[in-house]
TIVEX-911397 format. One record per residue: x, y, z of N, C-alpha, C in turn; residue in three letters. Coordinates in nm, 2 decimals. Last residue first. Layout:
N
@n_u X n_v Y n_w Z ca_u X ca_v Y ca_w Z c_u X c_v Y c_w Z code Ala
...
REM end
This chain:
111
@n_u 0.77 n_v -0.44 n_w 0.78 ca_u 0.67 ca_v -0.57 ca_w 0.77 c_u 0.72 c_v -0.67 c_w 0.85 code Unk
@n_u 0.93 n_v -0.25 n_w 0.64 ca_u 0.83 ca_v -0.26 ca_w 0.67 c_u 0.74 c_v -0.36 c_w 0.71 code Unk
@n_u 1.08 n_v -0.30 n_w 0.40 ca_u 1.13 ca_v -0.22 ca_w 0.52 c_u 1.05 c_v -0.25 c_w 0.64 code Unk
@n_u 1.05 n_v -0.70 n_w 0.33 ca_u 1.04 ca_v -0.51 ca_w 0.38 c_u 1.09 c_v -0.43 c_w 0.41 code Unk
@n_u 1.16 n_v -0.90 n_w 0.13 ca_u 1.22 ca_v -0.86 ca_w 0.27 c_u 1.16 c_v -0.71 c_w 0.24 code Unk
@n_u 0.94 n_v -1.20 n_w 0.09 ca_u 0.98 ca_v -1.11 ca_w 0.03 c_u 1.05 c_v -1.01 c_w 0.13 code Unk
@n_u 0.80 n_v -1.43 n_w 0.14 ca_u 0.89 ca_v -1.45 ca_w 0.02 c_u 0.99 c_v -1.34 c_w 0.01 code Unk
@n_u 0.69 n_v -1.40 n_w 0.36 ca_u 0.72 ca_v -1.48 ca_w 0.38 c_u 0.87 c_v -1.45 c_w 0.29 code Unk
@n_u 0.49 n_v -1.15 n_w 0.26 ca_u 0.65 ca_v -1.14 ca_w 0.37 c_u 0.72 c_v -1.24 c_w 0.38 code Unk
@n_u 0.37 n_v -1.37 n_w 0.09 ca_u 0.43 ca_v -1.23 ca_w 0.04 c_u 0.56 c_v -1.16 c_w 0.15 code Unk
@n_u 0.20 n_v -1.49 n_w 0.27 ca_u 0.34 ca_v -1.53 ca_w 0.16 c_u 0.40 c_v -1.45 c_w 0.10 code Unk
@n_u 0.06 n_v -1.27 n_w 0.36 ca_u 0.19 ca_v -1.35 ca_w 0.45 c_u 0.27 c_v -1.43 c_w 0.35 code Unk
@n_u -0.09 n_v -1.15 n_w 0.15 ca_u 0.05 ca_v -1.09 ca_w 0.23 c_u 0.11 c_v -1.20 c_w 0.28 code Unk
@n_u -0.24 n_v -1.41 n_w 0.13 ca_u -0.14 ca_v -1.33 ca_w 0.01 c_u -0.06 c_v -1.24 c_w 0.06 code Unk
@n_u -0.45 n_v -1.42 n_w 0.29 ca_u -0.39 ca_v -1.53 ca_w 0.30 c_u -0.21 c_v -1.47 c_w 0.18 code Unk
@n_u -0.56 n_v -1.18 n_w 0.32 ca_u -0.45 ca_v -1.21 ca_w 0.40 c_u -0.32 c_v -1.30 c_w 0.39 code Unk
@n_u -0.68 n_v -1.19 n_w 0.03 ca_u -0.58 ca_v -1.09 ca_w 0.08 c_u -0.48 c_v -1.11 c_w 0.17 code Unk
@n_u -0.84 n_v -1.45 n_w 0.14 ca_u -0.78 ca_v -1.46 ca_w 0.07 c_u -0.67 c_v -1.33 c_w 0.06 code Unk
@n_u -1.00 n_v -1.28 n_w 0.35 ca_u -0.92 ca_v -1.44 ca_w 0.42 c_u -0.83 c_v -1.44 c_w 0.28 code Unk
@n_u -1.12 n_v -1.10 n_w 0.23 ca_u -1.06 ca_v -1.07 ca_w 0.30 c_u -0.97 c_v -1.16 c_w 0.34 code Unk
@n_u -1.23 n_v -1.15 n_w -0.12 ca_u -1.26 ca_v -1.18 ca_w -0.01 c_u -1.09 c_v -1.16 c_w 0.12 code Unk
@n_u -1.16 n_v -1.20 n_w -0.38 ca_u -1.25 ca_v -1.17 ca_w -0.35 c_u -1.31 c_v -1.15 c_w -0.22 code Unk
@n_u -0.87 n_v -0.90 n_w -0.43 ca_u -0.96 ca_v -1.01 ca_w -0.40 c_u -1.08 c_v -1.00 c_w -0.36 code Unk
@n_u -0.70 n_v -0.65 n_w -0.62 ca_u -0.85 ca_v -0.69 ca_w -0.59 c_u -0.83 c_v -0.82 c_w -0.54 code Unk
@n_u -0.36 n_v -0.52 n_w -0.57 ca_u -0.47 ca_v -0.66 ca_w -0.63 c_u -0.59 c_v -0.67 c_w -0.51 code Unk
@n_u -0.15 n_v -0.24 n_w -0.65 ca_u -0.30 ca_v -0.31 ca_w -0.60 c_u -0.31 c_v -0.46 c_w -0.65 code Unk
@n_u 0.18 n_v -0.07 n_w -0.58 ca_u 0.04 ca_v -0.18 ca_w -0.69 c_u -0.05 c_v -0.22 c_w -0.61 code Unk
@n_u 0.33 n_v 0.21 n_w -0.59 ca_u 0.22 ca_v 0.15 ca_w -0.54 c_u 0.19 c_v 0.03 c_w -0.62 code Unk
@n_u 0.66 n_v 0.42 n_w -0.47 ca_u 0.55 ca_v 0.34 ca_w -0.61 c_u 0.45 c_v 0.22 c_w -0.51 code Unk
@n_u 0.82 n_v 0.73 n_w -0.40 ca_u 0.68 ca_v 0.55 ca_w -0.37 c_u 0.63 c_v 0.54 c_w -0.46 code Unk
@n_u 0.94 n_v 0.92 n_w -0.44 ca_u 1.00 ca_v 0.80 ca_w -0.49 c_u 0.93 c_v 0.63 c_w -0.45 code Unk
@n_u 0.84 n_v 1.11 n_w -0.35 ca_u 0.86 ca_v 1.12 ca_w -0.44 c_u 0.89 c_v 1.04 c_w -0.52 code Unk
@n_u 0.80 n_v 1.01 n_w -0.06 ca_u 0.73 ca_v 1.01 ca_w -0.10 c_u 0.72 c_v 1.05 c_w -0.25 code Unk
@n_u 0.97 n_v 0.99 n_w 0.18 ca_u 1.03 ca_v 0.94 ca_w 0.06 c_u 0.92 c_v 0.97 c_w -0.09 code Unk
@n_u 0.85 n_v 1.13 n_w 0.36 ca_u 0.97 ca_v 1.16 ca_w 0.35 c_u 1.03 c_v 1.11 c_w 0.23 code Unk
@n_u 0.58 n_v 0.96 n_w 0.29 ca_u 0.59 ca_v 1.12 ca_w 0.34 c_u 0.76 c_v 1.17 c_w 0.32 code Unk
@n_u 0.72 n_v 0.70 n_w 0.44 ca_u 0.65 ca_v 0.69 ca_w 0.33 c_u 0.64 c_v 0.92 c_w 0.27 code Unk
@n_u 0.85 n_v 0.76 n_w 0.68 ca_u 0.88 ca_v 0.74 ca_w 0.59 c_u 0.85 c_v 0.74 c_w 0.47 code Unk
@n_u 0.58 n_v 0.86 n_w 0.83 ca_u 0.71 ca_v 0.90 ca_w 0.83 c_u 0.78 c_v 0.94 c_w 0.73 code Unk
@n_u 0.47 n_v 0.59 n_w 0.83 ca_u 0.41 ca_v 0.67 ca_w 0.75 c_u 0.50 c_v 0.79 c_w 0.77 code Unk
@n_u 0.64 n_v 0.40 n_w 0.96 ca_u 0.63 ca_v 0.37 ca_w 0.78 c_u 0.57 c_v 0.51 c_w 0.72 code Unk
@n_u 0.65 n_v 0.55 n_w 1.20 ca_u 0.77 ca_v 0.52 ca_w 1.14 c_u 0.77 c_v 0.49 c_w 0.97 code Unk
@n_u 0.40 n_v 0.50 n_w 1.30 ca_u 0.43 ca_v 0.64 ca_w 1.27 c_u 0.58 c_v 0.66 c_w 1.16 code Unk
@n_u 0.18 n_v 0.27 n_w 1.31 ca_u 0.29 ca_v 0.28 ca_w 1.24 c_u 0.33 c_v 0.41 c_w 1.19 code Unk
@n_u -0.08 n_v 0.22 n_w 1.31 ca_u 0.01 ca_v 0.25 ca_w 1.43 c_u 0.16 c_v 0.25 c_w 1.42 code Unk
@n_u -0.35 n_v 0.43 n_w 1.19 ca_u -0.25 ca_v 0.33 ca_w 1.21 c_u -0.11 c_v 0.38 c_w 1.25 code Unk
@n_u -0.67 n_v 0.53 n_w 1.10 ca_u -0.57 ca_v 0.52 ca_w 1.17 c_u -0.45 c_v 0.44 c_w 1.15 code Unk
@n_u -0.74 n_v 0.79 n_w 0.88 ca_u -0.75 ca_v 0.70 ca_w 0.96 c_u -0.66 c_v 0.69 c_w 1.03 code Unk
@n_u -0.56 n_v 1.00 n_w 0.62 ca_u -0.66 ca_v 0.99 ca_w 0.69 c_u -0.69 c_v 0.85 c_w 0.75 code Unk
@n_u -0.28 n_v 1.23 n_w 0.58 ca_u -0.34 ca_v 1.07 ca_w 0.56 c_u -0.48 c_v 1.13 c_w 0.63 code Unk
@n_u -0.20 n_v 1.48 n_w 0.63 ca_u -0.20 ca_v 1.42 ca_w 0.48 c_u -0.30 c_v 1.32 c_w 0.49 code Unk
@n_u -0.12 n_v 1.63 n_w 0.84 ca_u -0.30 ca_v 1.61 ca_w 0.84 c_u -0.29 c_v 1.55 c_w 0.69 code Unk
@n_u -0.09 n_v 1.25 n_w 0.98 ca_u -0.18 ca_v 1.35 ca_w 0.94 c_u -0.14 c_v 1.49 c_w 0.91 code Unk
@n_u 0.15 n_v 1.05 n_w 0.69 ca_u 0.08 ca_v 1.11 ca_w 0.90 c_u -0.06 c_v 1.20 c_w 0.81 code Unk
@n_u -0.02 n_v 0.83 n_w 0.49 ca_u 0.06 ca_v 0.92 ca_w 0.54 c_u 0.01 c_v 1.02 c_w 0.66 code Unk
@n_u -0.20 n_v 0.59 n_w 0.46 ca_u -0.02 ca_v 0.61 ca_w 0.45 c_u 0.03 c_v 0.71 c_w 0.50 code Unk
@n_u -0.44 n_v 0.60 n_w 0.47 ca_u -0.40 ca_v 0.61 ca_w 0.61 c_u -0.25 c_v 0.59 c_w 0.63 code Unk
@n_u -0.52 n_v 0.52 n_w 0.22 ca_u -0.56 ca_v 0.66 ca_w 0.26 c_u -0.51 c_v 0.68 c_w 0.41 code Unk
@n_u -0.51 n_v 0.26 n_w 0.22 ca_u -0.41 ca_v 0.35 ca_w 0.17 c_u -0.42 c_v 0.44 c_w 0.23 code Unk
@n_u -0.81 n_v 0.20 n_w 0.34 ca_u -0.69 ca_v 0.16 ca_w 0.37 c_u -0.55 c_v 0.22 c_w 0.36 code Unk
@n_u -0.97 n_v 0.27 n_w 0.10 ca_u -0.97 ca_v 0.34 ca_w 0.23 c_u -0.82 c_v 0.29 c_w 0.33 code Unk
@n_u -0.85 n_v 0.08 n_w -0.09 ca_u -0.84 ca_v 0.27 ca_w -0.14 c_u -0.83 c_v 0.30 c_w 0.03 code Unk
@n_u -0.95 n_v -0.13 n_w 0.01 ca_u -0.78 ca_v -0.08 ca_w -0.06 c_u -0.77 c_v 0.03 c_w -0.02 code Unk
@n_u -1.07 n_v -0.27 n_w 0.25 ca_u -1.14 ca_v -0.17 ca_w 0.17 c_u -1.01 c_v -0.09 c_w 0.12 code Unk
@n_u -1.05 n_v -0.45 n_w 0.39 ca_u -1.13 ca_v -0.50 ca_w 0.37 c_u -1.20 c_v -0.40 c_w 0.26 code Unk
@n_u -0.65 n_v -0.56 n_w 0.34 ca_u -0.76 ca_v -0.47 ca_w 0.37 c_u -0.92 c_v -0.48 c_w 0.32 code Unk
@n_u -0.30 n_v -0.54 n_w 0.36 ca_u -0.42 ca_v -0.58 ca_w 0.30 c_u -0.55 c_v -0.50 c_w 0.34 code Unk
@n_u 0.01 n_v -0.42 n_w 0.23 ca_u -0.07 ca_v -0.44 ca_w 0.36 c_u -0.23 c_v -0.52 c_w 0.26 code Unk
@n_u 0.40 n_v -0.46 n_w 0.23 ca_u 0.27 ca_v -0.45 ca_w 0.18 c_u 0.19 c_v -0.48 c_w 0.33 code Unk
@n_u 0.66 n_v -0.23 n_w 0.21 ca_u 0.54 ca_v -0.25 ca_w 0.27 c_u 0.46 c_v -0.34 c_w 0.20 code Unk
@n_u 0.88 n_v -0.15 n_w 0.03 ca_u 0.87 ca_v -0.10 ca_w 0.17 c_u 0.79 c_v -0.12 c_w 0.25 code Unk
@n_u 1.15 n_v -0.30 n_w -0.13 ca_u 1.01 ca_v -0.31 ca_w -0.12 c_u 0.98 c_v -0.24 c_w 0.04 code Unk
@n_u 1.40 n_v -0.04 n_w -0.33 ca_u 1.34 ca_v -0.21 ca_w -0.21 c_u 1.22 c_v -0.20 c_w -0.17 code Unk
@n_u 1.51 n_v 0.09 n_w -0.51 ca_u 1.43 ca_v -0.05 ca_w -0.51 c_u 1.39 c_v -0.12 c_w -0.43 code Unk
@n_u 1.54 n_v 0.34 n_w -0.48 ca_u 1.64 ca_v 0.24 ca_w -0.41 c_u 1.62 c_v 0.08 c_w -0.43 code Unk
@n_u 1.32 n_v 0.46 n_w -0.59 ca_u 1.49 ca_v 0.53 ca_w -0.65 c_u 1.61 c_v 0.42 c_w -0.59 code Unk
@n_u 1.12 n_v 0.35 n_w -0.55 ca_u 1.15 ca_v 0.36 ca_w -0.68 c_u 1.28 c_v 0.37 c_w -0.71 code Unk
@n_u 1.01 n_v 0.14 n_w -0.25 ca_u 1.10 ca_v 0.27 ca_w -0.33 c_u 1.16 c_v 0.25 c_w -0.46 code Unk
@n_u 0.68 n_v 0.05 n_w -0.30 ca_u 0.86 ca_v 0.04 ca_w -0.30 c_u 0.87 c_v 0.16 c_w -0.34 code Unk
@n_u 0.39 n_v -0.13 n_w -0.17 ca_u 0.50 ca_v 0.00 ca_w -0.19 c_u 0.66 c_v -0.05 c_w -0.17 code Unk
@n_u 0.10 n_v -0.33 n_w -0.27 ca_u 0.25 ca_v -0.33 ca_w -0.19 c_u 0.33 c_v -0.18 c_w -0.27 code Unk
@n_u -0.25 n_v -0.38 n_w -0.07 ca_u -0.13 ca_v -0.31 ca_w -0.17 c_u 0.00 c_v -0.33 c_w -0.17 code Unk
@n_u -0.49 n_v -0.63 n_w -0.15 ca_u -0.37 ca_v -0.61 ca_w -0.11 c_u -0.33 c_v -0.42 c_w -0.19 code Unk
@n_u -0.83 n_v -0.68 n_w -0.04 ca_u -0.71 ca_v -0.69 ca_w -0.16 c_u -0.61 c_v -0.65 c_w -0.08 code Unk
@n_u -1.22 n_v -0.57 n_w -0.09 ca_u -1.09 ca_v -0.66 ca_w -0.02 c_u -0.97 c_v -0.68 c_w -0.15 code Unk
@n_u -1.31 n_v -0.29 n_w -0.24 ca_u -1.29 ca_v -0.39 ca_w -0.15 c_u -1.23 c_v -0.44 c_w -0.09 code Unk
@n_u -1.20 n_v -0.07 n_w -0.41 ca_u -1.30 ca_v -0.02 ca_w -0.27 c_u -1.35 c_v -0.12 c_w -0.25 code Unk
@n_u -0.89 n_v -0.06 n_w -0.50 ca_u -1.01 ca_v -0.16 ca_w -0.53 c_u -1.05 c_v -0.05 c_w -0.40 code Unk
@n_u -0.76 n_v 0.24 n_w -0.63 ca_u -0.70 ca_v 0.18 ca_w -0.55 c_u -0.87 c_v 0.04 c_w -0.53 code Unk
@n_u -0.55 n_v 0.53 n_w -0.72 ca_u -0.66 ca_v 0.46 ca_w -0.74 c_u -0.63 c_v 0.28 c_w -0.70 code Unk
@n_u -0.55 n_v 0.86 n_w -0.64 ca_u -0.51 ca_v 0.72 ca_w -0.56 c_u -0.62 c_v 0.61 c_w -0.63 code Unk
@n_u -0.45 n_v 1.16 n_w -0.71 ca_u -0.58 ca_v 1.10 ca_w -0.72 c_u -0.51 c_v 0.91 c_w -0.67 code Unk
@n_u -0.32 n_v 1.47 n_w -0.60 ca_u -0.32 ca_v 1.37 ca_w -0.68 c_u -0.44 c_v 1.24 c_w -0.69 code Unk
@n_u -0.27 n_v 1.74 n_w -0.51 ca_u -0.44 ca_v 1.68 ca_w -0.51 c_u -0.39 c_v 1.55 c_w -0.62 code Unk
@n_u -0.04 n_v 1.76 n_w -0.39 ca_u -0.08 ca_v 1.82 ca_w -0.52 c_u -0.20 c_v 1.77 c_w -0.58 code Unk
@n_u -0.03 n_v 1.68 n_w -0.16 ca_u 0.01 ca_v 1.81 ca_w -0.14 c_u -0.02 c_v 1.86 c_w -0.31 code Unk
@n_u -0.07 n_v 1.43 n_w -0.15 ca_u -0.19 ca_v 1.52 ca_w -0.17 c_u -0.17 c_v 1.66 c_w -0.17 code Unk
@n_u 0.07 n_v 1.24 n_w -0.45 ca_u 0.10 ca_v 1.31 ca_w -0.34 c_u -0.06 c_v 1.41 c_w -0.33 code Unk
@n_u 0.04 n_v 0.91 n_w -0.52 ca_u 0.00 ca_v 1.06 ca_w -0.51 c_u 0.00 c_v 1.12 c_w -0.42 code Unk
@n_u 0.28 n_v 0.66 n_w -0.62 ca_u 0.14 ca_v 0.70 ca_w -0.49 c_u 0.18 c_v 0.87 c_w -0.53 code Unk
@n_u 0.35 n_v 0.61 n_w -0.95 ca_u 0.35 ca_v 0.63 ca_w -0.82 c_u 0.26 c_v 0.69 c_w -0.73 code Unk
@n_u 0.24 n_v 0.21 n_w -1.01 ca_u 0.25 ca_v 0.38 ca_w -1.04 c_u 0.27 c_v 0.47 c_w -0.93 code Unk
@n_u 0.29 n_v -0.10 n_w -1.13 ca_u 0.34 ca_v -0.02 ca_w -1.04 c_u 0.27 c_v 0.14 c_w -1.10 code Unk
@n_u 0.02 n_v -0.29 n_w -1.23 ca_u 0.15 ca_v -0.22 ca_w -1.26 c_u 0.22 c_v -0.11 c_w -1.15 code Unk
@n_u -0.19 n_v -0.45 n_w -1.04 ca_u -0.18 ca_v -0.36 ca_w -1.13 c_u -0.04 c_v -0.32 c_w -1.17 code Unk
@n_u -0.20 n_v -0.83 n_w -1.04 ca_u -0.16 ca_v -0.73 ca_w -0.99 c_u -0.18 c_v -0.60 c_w -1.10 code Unk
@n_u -0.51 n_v -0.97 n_w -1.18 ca_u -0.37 ca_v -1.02 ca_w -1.18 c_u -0.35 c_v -0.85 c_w -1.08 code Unk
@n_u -0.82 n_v -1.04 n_w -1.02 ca_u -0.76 ca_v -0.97 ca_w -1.10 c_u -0.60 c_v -1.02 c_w -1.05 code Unk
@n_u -0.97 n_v -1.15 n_w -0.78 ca_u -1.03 ca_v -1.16 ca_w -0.89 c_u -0.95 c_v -1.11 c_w -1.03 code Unk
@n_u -0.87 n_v -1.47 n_w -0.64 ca_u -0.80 ca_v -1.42 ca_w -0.66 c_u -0.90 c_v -1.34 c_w -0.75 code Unk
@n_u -1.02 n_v -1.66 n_w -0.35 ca_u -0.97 ca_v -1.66 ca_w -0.48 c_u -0.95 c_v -1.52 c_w -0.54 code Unk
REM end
């Protein structure tokens, strides 16, 4: 179940200017678009948002892992023009359950 409506779009922070990422430190979703083109570039889920995000861009920007050199790439190349939203869930199986209708419904760059 669901505990909050989506946040409003804002844009992801760049670290090259210590920006600040705010983001659930549980389970939930994020989804990114491009601002300047409109199109949706990603969503992902996660047992932990913030930590999660934090793996958008290569290194040495991002931190963790993931196998997607191409979105984080991108993301870093367009990065003036990424917008972010969050939604908290209560639980991991529900997140998931919310991206896939979310790709289902919706066309990525990404996904």
């Amino acid at each position: 179940m669901r505990k909050n409506s989506w946040t409003t779009y804002s844009p992801l922070p760049s670290p090259l200017k210590n920006g600040y990422l705010y983001a659930p430190f549980g389970p939930g979703l994020y989804e990114l678009k491009n601002n300047h083109s409109a199109e949706l570039v990603y969503v992902g889920e996660g047992y932990n948002v913030a930590y999660r995000m934090s793996s958008l861009l290569p290194e040495p920007y991002g931190a963790g892992t993931r196998n997607n050199s191409n979105l984080r790439n991108y993301i870093l190349e367009n990065l003036e023009h990424m917008y972010y939203r969050t939604l908290a869930c209560s639980d991991k199986t529900t997140a998931k359950q919310i991206q896939d209708e979310m790709i289902t419904q919706n066309k990525y760059i990404f996904n």
